[in-house]
C-alpha positions, -999 to 999 in steps of 0.1 A, spaced: -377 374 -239 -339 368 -235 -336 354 -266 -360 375 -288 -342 405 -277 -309 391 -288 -323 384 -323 -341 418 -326 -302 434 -323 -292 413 -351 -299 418 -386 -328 402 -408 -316 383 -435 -332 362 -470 -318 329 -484 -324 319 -516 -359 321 -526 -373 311 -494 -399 324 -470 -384 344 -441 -377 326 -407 -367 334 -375 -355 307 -356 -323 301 -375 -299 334 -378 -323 363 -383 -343 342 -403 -318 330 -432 -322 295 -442 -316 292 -474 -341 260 -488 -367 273 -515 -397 267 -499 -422 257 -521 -405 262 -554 -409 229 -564 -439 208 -574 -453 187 -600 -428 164 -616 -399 171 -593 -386 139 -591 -384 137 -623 -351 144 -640 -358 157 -677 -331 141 -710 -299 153 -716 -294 191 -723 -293 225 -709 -322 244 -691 -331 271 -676 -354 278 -649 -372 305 -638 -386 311 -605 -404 345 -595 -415 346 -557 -435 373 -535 -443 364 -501 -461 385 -474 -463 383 -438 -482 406 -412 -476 380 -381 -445 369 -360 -454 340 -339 -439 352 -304 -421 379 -325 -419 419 -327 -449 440 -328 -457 462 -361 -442 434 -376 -443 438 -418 -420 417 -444 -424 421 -480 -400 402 -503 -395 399 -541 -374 378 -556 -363 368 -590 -341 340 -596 -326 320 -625 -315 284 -624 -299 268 -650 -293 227 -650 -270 208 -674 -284 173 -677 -251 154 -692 -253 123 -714 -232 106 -685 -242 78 -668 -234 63 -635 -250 33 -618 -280 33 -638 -286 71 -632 -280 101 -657 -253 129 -638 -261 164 -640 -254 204 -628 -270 231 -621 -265 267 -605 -284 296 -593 -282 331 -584 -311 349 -570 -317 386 -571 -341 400 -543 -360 432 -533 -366 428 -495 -387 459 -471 -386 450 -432 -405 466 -406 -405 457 -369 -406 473 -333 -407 505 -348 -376 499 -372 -377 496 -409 -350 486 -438 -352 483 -476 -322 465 -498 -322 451 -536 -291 428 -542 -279 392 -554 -284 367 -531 -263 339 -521 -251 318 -549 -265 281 -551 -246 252 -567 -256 216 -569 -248 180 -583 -275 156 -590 -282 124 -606 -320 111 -617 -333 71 -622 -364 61 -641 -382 30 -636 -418 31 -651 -438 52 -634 -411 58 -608 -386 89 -609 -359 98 -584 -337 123 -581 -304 124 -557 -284 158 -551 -257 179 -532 -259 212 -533 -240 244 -517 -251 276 -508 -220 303 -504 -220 332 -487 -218 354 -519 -250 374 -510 -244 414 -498 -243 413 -460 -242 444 -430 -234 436 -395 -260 459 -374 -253 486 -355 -263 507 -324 -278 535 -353 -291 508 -375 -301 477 -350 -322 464 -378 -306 457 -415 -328 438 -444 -298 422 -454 -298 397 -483 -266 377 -478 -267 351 -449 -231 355 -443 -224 315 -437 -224 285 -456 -249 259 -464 -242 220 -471 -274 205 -485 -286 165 -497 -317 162 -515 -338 136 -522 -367 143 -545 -397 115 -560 -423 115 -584 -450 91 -594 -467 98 -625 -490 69 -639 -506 72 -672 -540 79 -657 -529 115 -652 -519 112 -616 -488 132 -599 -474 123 -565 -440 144 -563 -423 159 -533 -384 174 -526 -369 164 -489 -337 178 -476 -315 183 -448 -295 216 -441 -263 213 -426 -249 254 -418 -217 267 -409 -214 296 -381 -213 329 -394 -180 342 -381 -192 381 -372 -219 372 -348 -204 339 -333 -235 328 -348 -246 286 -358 -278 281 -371 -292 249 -366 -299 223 -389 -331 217 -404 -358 198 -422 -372 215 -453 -396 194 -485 -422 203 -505 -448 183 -519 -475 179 -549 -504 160 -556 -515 167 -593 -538 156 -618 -533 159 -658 -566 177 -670 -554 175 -711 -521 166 -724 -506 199 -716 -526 213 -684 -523 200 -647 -539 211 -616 -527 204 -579 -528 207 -542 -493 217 -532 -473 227 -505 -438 231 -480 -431 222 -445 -401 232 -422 -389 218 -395 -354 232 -374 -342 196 -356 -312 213 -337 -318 247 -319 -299 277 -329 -264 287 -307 -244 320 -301 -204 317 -284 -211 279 -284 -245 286 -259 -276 267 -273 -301 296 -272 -331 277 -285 -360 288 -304 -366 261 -335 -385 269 -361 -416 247 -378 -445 256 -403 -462 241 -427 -479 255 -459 -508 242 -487 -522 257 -514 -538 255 -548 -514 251 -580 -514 251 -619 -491 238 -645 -494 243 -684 -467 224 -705 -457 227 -740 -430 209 -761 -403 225 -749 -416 249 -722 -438 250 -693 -449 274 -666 -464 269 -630 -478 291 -606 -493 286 -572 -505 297 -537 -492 290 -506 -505 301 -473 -484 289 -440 -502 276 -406 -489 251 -379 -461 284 -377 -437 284 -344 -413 307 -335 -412 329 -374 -437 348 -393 -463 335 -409 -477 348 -443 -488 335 -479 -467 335 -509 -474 333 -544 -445 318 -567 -445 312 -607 -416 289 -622 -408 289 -661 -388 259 -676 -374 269 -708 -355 238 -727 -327 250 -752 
């Protein structure tokens, strides 16, 4: 209970678009858990997009957590990729950024907290390969610590904050298989690398994070799928250099649909989380709108 108490003093905090966790700090790592799916290996031709992702997840349940525990979180966030007409050992080079903007309400051992504010801004490289029915994509990305952040207090032990207050080194893999019988195999793997968070004396430990998709194309423009995330913290979680343990794990699945048009499509799914350790564990729904200019 050492450790639990020592996380119940600190604040509870959201990355960017992900579900909440608890076994890095206060539960902010930052991957989007499940915001990807069909065709996300896939890099799309030259030009600018946007992308639109709108997540609510829900969970009544702390694995070895608080009692009373409730988390509600809304978050809206835009993402817009430049695909360039550059290319570099075979593959086509590209940018993106995002900025997410969240509505978070916390309640736990009797506490509660309620904040709205941007989130921790999310930059990335990438480059994408095509071979037949074969797509890759290859990325670095960055999450700063740009996101509104509290320290806790003895008044307020608990704050809902939305900032994670360190930084975030991230590669990314991502594949998709699509032959023209309609199949979809995609899935997003990446690695977290953190930096400590200087007010706490804090390092979160690095993790495993992916999603996946298995689709099938009913028409030319509508797909349906089973889809899904898992999490998985490889290095526990230390305070003034003292490894204080608790990793994280879950894994989710759920039912998904896509509709596509010429230059627009729109997904939405449902995620519930089991296999959970040491976080909450809840269901979240997600929509994502891609919008070619």
């Amino acid at each position: 209970m050492k450790h639990l108490a020592l996380k119940l003093s600190l604040s509870i905090c959201f990355g960017f678009t992900s579900t909440i966790t608890f076994a890095t700090e206060n539960g902010a790592d930052s991957y989007a858990l499940g915001a990807e799916g069909m065709m996300s290996g896939a890099l799309p031709p030259p030009g600018v997009y946007l992308l639109s992702y709108y997540q609510n997840y829900h969970a009544g349940h702390f694995d070895q957590g608080p009692p009373n525990f409730h988390l509600d979180v809304n978050a809206l966030i835009p993402r817009l990729v430049w695909v360039t007409e550059q290319n570099y050992f075979g593959g086509q080079l590209g940018f993106y950024a995002a900025q997410p903007m969240v509505d978070l309400r916390l309640t736990a051992a009797g506490m509660s907290d309620h904040n709205s504010a941007l989130g921790d801004l999310m930059l990335g490289s990438l480059m994408g390969w095509h071979h037949g029915n074969h797509h890759w994509i290859g990325a670095i990305e960055v999450v700063l610590a740009t996101g509104k952040y509290d320290n806790p207090t003895a008044l307020q032990p608990l704050v809902a904050n939305i900032g994670k207050n360190y930084n975030t080194v991230r590669p990314i893999i991502a594949y998709s298989y699509a032959p023209k019988n309609g199949l979809d195999i995609s899935t997003k793997l990446s690695y977290s690398f953190n930096t400590e968070n200087d007010d706490t004396d804090y390092k979160s430990g690095e993790y495993f994070a992916g999603d996946y998709s298995i689709g099938y194309k009913l028409t030319d423009n509508f797909k349906i799928a089973v889809e899904g995330y898992a999490f998985k913290q490889t290095q526990s979680d230390k305070q003034h250099g003292e490894d204080i343990g608790m990793r994280g794990q879950v894994l989710a699945v759920g039912p998904a649909v896509q509709y596509q048009d010429k230059n627009w499509s729109i997904e939405a799914k449902y995620l519930k989380e089991t296999h959970v350790e040491n976080r909450p564990e809840g269901h979240t729904g997600l929509l994502k709108f891609i919008w070619a200019f």
